[in-house]
PAVO-858549 format. One record per residue: z, y, x of N, C-alpha, C, CB in turn. Coordinates in steps of 0.05 Angstrom, whole numbers. Glycine has a CB too. Layout:
N
VONU	nz	ny	nx	caz	cay	cax	cz	cy	cx	cbz	cby	cbx
VONU	Z	Y	X	Z	Y	X	Z	Y	X	Z	Y	X;
...
# end
This chain:
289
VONU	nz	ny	nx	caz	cay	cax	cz	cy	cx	cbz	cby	cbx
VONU	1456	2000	649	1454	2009	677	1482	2012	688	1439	2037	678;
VONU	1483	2003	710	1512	2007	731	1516	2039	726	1506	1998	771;
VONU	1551	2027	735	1558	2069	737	1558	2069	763	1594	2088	725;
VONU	1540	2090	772	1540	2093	803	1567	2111	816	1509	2109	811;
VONU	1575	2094	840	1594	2108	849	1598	2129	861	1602	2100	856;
VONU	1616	2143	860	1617	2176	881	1621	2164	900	1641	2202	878;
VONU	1608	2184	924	1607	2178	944	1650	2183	952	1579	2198	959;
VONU	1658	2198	942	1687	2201	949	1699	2178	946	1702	2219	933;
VONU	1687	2162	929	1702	2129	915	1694	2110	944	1681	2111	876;
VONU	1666	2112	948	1662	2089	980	1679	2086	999	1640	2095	999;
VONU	1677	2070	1010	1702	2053	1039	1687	2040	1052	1729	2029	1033;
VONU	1680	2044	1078	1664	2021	1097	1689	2011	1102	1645	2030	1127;
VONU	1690	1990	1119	1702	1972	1121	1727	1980	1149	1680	1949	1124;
VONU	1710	2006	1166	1727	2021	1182	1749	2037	1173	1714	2036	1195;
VONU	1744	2051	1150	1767	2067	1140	1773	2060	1118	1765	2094	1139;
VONU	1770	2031	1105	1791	2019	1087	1822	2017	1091	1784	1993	1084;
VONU	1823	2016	1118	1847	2007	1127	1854	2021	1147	1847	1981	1133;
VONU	1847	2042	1146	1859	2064	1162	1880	2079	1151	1840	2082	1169;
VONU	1898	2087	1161	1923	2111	1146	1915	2135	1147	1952	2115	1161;
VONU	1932	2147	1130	1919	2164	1124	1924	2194	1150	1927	2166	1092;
VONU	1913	2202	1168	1906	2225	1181	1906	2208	1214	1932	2254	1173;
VONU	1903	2179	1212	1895	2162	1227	1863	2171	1236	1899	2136	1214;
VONU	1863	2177	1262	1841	2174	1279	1820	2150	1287	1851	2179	1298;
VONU	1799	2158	1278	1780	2124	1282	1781	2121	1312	1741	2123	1271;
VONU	1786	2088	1316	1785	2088	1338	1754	2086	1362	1802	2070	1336;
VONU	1757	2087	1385	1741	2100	1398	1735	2069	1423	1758	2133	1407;
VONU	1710	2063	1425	1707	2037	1441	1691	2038	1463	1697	2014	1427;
VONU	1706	2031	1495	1694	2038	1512	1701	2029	1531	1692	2056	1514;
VONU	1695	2039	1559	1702	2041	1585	1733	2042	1590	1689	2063	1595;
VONU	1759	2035	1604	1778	2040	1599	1783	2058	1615	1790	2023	1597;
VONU	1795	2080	1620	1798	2105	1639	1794	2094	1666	1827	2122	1637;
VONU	1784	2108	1692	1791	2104	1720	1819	2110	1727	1775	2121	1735;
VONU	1826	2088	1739	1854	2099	1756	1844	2115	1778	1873	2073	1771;
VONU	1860	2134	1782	1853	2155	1803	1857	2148	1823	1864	2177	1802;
VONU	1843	2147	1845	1841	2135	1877	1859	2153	1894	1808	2136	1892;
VONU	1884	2152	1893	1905	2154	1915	1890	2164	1944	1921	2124	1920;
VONU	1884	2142	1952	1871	2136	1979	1848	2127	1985	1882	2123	1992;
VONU	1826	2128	2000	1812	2121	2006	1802	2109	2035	1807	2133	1997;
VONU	1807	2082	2045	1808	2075	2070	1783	2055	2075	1836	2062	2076;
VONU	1762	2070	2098	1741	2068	2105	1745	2058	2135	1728	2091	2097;
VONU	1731	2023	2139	1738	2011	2158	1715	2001	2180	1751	1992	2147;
VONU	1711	2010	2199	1683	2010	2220	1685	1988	2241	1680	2038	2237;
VONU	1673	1967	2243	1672	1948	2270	1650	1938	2273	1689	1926	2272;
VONU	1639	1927	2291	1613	1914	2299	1628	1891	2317	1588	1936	2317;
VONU	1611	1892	2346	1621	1861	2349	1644	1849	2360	1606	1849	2362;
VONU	1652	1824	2350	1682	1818	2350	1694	1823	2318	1698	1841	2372;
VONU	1677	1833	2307	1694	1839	2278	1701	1831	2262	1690	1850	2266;
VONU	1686	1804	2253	1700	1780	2242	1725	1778	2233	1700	1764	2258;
VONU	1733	1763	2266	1757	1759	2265	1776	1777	2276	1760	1739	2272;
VONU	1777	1803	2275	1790	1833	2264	1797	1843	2239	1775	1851	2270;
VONU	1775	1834	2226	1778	1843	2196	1786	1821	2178	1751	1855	2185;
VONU	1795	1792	2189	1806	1777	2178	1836	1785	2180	1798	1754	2185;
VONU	1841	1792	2211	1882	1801	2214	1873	1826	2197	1904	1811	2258;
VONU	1864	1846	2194	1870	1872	2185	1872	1856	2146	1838	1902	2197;
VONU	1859	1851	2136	1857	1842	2109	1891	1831	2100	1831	1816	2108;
VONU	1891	1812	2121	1914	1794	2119	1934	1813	2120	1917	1771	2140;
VONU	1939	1832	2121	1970	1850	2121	1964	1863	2099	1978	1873	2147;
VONU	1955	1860	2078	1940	1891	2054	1955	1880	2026	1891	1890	2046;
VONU	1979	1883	2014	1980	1881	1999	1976	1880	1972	1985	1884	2004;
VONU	1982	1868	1947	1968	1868	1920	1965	1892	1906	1982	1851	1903;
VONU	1994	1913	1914	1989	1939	1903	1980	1958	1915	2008	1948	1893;
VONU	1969	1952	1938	1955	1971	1953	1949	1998	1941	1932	1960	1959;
VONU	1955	2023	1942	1942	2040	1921	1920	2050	1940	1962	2065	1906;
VONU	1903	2039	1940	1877	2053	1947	1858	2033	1948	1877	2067	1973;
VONU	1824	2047	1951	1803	2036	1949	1799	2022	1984	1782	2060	1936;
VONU	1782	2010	1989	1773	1997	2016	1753	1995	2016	1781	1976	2024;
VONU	1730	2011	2044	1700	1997	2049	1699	1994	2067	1678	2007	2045;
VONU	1693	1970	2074	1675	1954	2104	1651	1968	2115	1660	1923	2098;
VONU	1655	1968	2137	1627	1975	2149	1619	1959	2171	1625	2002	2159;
VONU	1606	1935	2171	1604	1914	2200	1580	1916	2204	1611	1881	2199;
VONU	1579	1922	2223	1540	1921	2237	1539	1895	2226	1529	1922	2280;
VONU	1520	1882	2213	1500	1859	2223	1473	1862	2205	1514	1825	2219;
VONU	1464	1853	2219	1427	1847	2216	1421	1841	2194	1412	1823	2232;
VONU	1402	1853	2175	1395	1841	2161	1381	1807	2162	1384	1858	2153;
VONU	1374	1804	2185	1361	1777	2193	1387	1755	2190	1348	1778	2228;
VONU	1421	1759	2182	1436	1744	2176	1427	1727	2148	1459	1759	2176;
VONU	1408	1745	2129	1397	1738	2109	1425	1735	2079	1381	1711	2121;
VONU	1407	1736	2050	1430	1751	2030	1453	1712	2032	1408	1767	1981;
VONU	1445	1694	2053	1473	1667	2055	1495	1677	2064	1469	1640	2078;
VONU	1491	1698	2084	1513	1703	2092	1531	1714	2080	1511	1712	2108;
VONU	1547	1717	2071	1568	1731	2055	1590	1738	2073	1580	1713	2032;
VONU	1595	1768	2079	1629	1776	2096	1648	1764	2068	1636	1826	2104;
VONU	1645	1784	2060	1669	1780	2030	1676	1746	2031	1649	1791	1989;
VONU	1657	1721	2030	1666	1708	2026	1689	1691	2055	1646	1700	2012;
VONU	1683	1701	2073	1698	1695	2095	1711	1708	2095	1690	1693	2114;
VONU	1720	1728	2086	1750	1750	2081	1770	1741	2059	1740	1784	2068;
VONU	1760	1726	2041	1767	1728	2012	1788	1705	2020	1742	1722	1986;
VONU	1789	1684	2032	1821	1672	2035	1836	1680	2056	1823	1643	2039;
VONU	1834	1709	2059	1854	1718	2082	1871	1742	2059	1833	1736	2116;
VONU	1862	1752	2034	1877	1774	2026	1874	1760	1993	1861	1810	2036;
VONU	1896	1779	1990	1909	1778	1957	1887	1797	1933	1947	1797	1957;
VONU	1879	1812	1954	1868	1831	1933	1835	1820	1920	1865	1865	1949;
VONU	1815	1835	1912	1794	1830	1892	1775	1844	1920	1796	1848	1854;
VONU	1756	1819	1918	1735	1836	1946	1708	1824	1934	1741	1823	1988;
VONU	1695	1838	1950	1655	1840	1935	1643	1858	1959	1649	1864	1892;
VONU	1617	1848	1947	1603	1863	1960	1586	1889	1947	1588	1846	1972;
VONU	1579	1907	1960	1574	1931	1946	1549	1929	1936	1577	1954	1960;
VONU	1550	1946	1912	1519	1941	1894	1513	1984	1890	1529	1915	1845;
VONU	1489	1983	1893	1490	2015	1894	1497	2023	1857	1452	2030	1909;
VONU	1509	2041	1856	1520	2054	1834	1547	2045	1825	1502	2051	1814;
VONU	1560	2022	1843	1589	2021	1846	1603	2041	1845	1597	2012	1867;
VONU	1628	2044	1823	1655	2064	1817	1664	2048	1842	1677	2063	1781;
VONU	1690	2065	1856	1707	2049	1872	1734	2051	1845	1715	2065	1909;
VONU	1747	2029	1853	1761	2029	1838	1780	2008	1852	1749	2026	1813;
VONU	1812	2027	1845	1838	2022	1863	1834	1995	1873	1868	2025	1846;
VONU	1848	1990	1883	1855	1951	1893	1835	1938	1910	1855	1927	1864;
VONU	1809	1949	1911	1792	1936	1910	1777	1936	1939	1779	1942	1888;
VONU	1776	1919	1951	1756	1912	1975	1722	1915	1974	1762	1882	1981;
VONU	1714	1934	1986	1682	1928	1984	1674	1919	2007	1664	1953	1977;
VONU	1655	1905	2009	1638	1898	2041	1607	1906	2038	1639	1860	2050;
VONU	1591	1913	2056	1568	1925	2056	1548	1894	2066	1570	1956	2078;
VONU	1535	1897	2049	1520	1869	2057	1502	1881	2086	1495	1854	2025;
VONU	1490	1847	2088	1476	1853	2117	1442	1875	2114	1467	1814	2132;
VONU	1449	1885	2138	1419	1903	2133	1417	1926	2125	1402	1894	2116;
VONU	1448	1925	2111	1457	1963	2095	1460	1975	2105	1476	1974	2080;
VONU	1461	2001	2095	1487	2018	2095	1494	2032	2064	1483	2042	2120;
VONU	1526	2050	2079	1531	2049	2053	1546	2082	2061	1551	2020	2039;
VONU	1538	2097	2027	1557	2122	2036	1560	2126	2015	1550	2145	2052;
VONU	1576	2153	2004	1592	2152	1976	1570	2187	1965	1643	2157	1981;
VONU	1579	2185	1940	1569	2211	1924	1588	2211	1908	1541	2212	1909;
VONU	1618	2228	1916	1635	2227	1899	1648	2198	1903	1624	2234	1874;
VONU	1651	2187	1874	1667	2169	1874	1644	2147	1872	1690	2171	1851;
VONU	1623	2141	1875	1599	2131	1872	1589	2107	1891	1583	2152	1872;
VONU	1584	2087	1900	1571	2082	1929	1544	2084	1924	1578	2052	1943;
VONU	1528	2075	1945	1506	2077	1950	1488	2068	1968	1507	2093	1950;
VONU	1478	2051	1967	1465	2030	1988	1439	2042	2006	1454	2001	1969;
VONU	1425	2044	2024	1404	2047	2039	1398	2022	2065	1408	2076	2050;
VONU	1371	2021	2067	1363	1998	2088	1381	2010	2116	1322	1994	2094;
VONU	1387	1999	2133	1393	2008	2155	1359	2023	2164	1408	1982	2174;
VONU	1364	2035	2183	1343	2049	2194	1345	2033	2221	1346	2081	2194;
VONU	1312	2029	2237	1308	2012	2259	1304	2030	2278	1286	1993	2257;
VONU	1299	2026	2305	1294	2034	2335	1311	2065	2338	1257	2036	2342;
VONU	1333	2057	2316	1349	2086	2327	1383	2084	2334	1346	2111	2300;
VONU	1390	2093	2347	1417	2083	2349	1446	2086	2327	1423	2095	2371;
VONU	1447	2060	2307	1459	2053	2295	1483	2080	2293	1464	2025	2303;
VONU	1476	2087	2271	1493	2102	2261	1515	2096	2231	1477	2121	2259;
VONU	1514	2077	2226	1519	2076	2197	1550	2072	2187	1502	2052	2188;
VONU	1571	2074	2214	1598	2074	2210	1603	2103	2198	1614	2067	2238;
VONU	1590	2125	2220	1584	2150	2213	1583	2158	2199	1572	2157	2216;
VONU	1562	2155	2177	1549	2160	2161	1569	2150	2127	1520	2146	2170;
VONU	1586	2131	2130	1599	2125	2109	1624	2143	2118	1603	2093	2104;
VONU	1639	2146	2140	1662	2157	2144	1662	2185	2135	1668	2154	2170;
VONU	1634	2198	2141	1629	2231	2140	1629	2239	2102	1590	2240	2159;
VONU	1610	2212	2091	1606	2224	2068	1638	2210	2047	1570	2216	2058;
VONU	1658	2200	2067	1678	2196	2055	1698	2218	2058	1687	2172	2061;
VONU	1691	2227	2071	1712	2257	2085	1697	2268	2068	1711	2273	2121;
VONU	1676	2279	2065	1670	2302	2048	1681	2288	2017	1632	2313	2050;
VONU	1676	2265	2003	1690	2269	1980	1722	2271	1977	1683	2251	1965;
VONU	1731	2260	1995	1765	2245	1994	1781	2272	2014	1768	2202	2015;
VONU	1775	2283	2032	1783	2306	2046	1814	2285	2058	1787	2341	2022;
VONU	1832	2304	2053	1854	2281	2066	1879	2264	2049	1872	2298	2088;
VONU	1853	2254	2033	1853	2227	2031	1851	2198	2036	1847	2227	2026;
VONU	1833	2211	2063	1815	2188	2073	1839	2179	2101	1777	2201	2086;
VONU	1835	2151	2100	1844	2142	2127	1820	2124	2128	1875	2127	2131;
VONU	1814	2136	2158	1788	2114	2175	1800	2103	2195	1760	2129	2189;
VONU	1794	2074	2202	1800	2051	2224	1775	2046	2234	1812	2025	2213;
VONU	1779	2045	2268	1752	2035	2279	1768	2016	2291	1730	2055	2298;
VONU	1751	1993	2297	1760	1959	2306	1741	1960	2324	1757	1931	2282;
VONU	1746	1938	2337	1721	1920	2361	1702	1928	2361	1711	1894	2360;
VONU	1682	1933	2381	1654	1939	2378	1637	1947	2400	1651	1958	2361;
VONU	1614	1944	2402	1593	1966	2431	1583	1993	2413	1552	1946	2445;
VONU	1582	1998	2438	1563	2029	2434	1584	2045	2431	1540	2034	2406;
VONU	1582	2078	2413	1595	2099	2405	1593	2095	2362	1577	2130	2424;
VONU	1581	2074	2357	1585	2092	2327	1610	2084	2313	1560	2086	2304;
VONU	1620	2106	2301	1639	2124	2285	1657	2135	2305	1656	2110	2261;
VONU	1644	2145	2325	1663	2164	2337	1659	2186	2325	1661	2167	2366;
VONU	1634	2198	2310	1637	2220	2300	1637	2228	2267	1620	2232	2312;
VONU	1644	2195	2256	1650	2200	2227	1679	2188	2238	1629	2182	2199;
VONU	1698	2185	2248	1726	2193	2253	1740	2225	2257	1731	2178	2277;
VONU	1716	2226	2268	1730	2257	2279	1714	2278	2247	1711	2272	2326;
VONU	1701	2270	2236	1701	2281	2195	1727	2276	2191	1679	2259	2166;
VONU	1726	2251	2192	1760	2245	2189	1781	2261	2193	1768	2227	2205;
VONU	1785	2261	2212	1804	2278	2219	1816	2311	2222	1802	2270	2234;
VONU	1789	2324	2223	1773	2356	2210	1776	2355	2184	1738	2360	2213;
VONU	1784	2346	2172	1782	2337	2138	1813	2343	2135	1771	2297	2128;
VONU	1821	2331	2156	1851	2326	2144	1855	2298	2144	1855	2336	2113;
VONU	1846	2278	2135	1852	2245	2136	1865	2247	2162	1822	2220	2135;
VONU	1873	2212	2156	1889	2199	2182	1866	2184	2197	1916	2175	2173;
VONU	1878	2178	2222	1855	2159	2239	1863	2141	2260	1836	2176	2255;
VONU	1852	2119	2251	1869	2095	2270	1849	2073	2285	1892	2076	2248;
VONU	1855	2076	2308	1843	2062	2326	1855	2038	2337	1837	2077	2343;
VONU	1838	2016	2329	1852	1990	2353	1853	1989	2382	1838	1966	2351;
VONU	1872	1987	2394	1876	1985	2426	1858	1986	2445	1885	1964	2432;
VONU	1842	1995	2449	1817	1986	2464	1830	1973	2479	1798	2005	2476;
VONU	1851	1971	2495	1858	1948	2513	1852	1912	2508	1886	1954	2516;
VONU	1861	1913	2483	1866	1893	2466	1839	1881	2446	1891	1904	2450;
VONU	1819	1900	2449	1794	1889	2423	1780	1883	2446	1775	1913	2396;
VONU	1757	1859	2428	1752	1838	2439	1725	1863	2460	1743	1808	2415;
VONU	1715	1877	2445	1693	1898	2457	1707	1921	2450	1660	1898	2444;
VONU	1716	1934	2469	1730	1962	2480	1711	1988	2466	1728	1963	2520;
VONU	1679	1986	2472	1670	2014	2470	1670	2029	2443	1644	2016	2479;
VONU	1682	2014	2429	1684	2033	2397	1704	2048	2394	1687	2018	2371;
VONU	1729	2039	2402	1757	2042	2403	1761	2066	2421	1773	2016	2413;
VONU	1748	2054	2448	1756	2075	2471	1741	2105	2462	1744	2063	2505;
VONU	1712	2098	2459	1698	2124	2455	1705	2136	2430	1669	2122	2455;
VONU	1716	2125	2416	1736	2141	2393	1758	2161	2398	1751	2123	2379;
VONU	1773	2147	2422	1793	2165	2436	1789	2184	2449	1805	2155	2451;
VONU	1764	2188	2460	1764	2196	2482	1763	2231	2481	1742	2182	2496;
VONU	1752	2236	2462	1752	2268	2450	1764	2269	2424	1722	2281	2447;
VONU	1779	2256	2415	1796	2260	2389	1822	2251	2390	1784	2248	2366;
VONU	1842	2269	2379	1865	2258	2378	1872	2251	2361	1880	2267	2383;
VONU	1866	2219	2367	1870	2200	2338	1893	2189	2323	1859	2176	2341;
VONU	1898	2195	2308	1929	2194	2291	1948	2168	2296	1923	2193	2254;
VONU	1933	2139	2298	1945	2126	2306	1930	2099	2329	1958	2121	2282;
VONU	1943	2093	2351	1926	2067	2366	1947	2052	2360	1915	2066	2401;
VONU	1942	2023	2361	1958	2002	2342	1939	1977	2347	1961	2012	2303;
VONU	1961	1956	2353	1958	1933	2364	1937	1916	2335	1992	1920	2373;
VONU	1917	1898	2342	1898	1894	2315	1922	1888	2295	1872	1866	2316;
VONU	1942	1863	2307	1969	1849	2284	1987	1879	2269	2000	1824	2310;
VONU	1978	1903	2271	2000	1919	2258	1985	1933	2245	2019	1935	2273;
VONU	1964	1935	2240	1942	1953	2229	1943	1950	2206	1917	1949	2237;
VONU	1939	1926	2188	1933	1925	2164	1961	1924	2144	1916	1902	2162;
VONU	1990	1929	2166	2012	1935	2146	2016	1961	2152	2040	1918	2148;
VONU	2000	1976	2173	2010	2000	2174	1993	2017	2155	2011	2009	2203;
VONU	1967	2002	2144	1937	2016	2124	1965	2008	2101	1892	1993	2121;
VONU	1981	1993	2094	1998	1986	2076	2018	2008	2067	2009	1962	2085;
VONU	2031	2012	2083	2052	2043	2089	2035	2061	2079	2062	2054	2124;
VONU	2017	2073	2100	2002	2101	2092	1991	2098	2071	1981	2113	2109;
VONU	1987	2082	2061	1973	2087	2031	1985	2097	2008	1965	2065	2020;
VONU	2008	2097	2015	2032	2100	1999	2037	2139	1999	2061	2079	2017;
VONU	2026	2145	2018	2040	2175	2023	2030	2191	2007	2036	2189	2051;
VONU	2005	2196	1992	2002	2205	1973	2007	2195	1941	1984	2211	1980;
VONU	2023	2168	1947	2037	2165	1916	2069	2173	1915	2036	2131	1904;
VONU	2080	2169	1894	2102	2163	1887	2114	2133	1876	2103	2180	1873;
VONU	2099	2120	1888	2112	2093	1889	2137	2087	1902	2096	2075	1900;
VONU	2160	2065	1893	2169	2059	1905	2157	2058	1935	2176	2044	1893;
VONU	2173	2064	1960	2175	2039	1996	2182	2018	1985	2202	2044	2027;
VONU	2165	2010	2011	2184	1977	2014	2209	1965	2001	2193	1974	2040;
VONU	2225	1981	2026	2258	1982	2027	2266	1989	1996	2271	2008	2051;
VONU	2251	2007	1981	2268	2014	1955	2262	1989	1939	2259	2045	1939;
VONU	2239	1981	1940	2235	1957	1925	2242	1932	1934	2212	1955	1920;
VONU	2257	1932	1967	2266	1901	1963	2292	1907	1956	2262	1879	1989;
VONU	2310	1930	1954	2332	1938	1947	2335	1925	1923	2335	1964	1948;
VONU	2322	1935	1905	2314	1929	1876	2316	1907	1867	2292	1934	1870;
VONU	2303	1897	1884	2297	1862	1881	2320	1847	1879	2282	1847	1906;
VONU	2329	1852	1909	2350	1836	1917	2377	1845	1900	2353	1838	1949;
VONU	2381	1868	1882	2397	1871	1873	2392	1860	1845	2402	1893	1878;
VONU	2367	1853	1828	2369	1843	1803	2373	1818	1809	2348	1847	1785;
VONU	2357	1801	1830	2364	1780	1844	2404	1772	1838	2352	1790	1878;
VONU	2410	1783	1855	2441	1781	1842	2453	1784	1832	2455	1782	1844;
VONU	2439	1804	1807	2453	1802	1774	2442	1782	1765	2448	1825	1752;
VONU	2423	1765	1772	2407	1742	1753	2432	1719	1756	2370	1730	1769;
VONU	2437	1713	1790	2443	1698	1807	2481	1698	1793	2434	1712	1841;
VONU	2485	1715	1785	2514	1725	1776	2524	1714	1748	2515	1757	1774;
VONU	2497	1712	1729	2499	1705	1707	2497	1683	1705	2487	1714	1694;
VONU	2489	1670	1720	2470	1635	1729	2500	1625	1733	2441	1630	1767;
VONU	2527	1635	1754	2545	1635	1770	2564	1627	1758	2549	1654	1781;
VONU	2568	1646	1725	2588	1652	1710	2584	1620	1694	2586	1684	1692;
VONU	2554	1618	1686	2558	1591	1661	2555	1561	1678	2528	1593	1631;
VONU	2559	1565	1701	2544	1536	1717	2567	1513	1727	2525	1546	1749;
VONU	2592	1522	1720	2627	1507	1725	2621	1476	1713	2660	1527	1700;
VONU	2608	1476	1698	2603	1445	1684	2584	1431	1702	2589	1445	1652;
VONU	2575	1446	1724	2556	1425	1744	2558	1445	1765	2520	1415	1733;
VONU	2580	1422	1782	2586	1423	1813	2567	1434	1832	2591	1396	1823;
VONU	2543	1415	1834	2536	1422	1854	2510	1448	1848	2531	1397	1869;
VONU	2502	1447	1818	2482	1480	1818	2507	1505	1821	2460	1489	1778;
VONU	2539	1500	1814	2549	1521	1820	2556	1525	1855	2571	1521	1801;
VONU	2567	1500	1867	2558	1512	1894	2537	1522	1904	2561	1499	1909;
VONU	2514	1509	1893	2482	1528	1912	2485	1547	1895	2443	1515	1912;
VONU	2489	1571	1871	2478	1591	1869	2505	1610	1886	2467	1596	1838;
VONU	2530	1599	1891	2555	1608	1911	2530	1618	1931	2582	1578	1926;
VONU	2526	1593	1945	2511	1590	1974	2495	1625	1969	2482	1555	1976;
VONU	2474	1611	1944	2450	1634	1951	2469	1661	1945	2417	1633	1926;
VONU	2486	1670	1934	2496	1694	1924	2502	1705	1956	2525	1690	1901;
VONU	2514	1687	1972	2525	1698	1997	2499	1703	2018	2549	1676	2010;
VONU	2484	1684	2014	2453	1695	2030	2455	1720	2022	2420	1681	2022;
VONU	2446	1723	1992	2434	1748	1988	2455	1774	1999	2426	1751	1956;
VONU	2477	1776	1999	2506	1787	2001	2491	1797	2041	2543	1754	1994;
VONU	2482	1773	2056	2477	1779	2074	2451	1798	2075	2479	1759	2086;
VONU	2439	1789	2064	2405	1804	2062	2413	1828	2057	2382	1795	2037;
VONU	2430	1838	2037	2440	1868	2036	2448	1880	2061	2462	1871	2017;
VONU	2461	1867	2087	2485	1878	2101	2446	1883	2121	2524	1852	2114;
VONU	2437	1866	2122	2413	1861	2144	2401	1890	2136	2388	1828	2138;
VONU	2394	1898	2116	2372	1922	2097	2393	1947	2106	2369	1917	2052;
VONU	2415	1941	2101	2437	1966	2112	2431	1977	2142	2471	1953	2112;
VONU	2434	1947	2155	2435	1955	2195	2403	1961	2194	2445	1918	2227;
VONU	2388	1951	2180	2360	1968	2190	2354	1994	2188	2339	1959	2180;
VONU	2371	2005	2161	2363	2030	2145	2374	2049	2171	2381	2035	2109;
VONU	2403	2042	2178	2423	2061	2193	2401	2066	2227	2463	2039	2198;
VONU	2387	2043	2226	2376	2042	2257	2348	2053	2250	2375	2008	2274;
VONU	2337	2057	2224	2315	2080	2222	2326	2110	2221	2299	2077	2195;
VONU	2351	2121	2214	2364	2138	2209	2368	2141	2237	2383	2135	2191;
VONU	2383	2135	2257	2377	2139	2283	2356	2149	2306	2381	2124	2287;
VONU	2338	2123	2290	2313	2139	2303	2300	2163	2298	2295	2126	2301;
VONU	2309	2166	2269	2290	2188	2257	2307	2223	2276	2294	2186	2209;
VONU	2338	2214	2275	2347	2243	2291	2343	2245	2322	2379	2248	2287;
VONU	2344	2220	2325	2334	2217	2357	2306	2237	2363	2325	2181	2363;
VONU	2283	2227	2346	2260	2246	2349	2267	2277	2345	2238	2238	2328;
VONU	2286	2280	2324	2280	2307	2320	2295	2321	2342	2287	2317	2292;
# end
């Protein structure tokens, strides 16, 4: 008969090769990045091509989440795709929303046709639009984004008829969030924009072409990320330590050592350009005060 072994003598195959006061490892979900910001975006008609310029200014590191809210009909039927008519205007990851969606940083959502959409926490959440009542459903995502995100939230209303999210802007803004309205002068249908203004003092009105670098900036105010400026500083300065070292070994060929000359003195200029802008924000900034 075999000598049976102590159980102290056994090794699965997990802690054969484990060290010793080594922790088994643990397999899963990978943490949430924490949502910075949360920018909730409202238009109906005309919005299209609004939310193609607004997309097109949104950078890759965006730190924050994004949801669409575009009136259309469910009678567009599930061919129509927004996301896919957005998706070669921006860098970032876009979809359409599925109920029980995490938001999660970077990321573009669009509300398919016929929805709506509102949050539970960090959660989305889909419902049919509701019929013969007056379209509320900009509202209804802006309000239940203010109650999770408080001032977190930046809401944008774009092109449109009627009044809705005039009063999930002003959650917005009772909350604490920022609030930015396109020109009514300038959108293709005035009454969303204007009746947004008209009893709220909305944080920012802004031409449609500045909107989606200015959702770029504010997103930033609750991180500690590098600005812009610090990071093209950065750039342009490893840029010409690269450019310096390239400089030093390139004497054995004429003409790559004149072009990286050339580029060294571009960049030499690009510094003096970043200087006169910084000094002429510094101006402005005491001017206001």
């Amino acid at each position: 008969m075999g000598k049976r072994r102590s159980p102290r003598n056994e090794a699965t195959s997990g802690n054969r090769l484990r060290r010793v006061g080594e922790q088994p490892e643990r397999f899963g979900k990978p943490p949430e990045m924490p949502i910075e910001n949360l920018i909730v975006i409202g238009a109906s008609a005309g919005g299209h091509a609004a939310l193609r310029e607004v997309v097109r200014g949104l950078s890759h590191d965006i730190p924050a989440a994004l949801i669409i809210m575009l009136h259309m009909s469910a009678s567009r039927g599930p061919q129509y795709q927004l996301e896919d008519t957005l998706r070669e205007f921006t860098v970032l990851p876009i979809g359409a929303v599925h109920s029980g969606d995490r938001l999660r940083r970077g990321m573009i959502y669009v509300t398919p046709p016929g929805e709506s959409v509102f949050l539970q926490g960090r959660t989305l959440q889909l419902e049919a639009q509701k019929k013969d009542v007056p379209v509320a459903t900009i509202n209804r995502l802006f309000e239940s984004a203010a109650k999770a995100y408080r001032d977190r939230v930046i809401g944008v209303i774009l092109t449109g008829l009627l009044r809705d999210g005039t009063a999930g802007l002003k959650a917005v803004h009772d909350a604490g969030g920022l609030t930015i309205v396109q020109d009514p002068t300038q959108a293709e249908y005035s009454d969303m924009p204007a009746n947004a203004m008209q009893d709220l003092p909305v944080t920012f009105c802004l031409n449609l072409a500045e909107i989606g670098q200015a959702l770029d900036v504010l997103a930033r105010r609750k991180t500690e990320l590098e600005t812009g400026l610090a990071v093209s500083a950065r750039m342009l300065k490893e840029r010409v330590a690269l450019l310096g070292r390239l400089l030093s070994q390139s004497k054995r060929n004429l003409d790559t050592h004149q072009f990286l000359s050339t580029e060294i003195i571009s960049l030499e200029r690009d510094l003096r350009s970043i200087q006169a802008l910084l000094n002429e924000a510094i101006a402005l900034t005491e001017k206001a005060d």
